[in-house]
C-alpha positions in Angstrom: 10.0 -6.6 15.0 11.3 -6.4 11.5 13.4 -3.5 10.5 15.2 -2.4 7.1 16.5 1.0 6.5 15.0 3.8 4.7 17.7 3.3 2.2 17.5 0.1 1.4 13.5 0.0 1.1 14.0 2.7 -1.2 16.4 0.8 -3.6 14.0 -2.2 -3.3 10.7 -0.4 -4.1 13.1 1.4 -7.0 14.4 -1.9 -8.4 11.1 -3.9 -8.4 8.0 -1.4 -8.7 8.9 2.4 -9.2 12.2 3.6 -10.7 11.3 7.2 -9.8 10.6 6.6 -6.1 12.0 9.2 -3.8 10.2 9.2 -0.7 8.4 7.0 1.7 5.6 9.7 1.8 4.7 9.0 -0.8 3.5 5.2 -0.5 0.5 7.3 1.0 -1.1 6.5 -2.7 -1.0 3.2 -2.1 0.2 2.3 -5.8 3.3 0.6 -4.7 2.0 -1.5 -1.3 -0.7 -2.8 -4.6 2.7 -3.3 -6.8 4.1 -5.5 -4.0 0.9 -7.4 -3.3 0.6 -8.3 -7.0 3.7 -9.2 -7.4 3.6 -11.3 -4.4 -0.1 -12.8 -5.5 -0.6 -12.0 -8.9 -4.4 -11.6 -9.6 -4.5 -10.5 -5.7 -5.2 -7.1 -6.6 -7.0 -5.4 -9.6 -4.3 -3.4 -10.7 -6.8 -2.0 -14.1 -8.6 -0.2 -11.0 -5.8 1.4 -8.6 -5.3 4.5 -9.5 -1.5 4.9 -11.0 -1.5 8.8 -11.1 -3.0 9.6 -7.4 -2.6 12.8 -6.8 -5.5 13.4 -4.2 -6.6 11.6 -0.7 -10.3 10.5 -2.8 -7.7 8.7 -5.1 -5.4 7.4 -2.4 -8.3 5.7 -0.6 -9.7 4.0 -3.3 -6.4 2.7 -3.7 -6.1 1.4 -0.4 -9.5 -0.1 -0.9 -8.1 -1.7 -3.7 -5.2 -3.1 -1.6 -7.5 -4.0 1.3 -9.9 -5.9 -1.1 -6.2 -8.3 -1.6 -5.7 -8.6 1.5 -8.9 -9.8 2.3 -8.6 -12.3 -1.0 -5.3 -13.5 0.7 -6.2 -13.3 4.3 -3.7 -11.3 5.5 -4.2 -10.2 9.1 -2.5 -7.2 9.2 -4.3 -4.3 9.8 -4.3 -0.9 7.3 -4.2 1.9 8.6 -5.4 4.0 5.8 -6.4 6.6 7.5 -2.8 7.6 9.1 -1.3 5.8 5.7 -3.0 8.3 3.1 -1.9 11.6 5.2 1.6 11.2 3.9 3.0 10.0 8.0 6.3 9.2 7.2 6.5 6.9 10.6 3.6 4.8 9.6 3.9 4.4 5.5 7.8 3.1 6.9 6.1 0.9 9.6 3.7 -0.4 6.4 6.3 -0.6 4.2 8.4 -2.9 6.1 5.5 -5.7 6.7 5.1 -5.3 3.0 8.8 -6.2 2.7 9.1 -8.8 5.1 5.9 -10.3 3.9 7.1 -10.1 0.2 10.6 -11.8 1.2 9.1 -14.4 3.5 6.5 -15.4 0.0 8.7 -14.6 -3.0 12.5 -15.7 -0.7 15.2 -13.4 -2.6 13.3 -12.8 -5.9 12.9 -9.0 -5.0 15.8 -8.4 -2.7 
């Protein structure tokens, strides 16, 4: 498995995507795991339709659809589990996060690290 700390995901996701980033519960809108997709593939995702401001699940899930609509482009394997994602599960928006990391650093090499 791939692991990096809550600490340091935090700085990265502050330094590259969202200076105002507190809490890995809320990657449940999905914004930021469409930031890191984008900025791995730009184009990948239609970032003119996620939803920047999600405040509710409706939006969160469009936003995942959004992000599952890259993957797809891309075909990435991994599997999104938007339903546990989008309830604000701290264990498996830090599991998700982390394949966005590793994916990001195994494309991009140190640009974001």
């Amino acid at each position: 498995g791939y692991f990096v700390g809550r600490k340091e995901l935090t700085q990265w996701i502050r330094d590259n995507f969202e200076p105002s980033f507190q809490k890995v519960e809320d990657l449940a809108s999905g914004v930021v795991y469409c930031q890191i997709l984008n900025t791995v593939h730009p184009g990948s995702v239609q970032m003119s339709k996620v939803k920047m401001a999600a405040k509710t699940e409706v939006d969160y899930l469009h936003n995942f659809k959004c992000l599952q609509a890259g993957f797809n482009r891309k075909k990435i394997s991994q599997r999104i589990e938007v339903e546990k994602l989008t309830k604000r599960s701290f264990q498996f928006n830090m599991e998700f996060v982390q394949f966005m990391k590793c994916y990001a650093d195994m494309h991009l090499g140190s640009a974001t690290a």
